[in-house]
N, C-alpha and C positions, 0 to 999 in steps of 0.2 A: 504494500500500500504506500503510494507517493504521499510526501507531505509536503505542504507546500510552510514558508518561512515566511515572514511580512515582519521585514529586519527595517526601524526605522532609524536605527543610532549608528552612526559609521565606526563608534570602539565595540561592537557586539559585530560585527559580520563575522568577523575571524572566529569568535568562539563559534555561531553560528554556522559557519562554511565545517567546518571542525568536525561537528555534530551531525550535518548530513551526510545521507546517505546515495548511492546514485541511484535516480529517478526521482530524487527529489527537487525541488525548487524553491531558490533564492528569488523573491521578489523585494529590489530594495527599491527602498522609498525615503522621502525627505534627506535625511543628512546622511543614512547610509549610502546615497550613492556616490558621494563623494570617497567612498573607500574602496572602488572598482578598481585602481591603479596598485592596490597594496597588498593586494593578496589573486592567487588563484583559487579557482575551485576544484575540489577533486573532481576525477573523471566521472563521466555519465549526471553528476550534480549540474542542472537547468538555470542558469543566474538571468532576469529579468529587470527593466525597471520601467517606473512609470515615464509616460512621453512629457510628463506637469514637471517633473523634479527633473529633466535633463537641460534646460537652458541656465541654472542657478550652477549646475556641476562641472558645464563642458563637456557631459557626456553626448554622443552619437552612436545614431544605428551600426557606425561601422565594428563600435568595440562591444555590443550586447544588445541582447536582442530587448526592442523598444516597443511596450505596450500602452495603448489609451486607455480611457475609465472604463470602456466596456467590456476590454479585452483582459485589465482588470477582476473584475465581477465575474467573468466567467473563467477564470481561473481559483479564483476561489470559491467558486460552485460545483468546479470540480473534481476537487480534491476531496477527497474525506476528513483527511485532517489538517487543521487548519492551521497554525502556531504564531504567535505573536511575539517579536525577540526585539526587545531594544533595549 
């Protein structure tokens, strides 16, 4: 069963990358994305962010995959589990 992560603190990603499993999914958001350049993710681990928090980061679609609100929502609709890390 994949879980999905909704990592909003950029000092938690690391423990949270840490933690997952492969099939799972990092979706960072707010000031976690500002920590995409500091760590990798283990293999098969899905890392995401929202399209609202990439112009504040200087993140781009070319270094991870960029979701909008609705692609959002339906990412964690479907997941079973859901986890909240910041």
């Amino acid at each position: 069963m994949a879980v999905l992560f909704l990592v909003t603190n950029r000092s938690a990603v690391a423990s949270c990358a840490a933690t997952a499993a492969s099939d799972d999914m990092l979706l960072l958001l707010d000031d976690a994305v500002r920590a995409l350049d500091a760590w990798a993710p283990a293999p098969g681990v899905r890392v995401c962010v929202r399209a609202a928090d990439c112009p504040a980061s200087g993140v781009s679609g070319d270094t991870v995959q960029v979701i909008d609100d609705a692609e959002f929502v339906r990412r964690v609709t479907e997941h079973d589990v859901v986890v909240a890390w910041s």
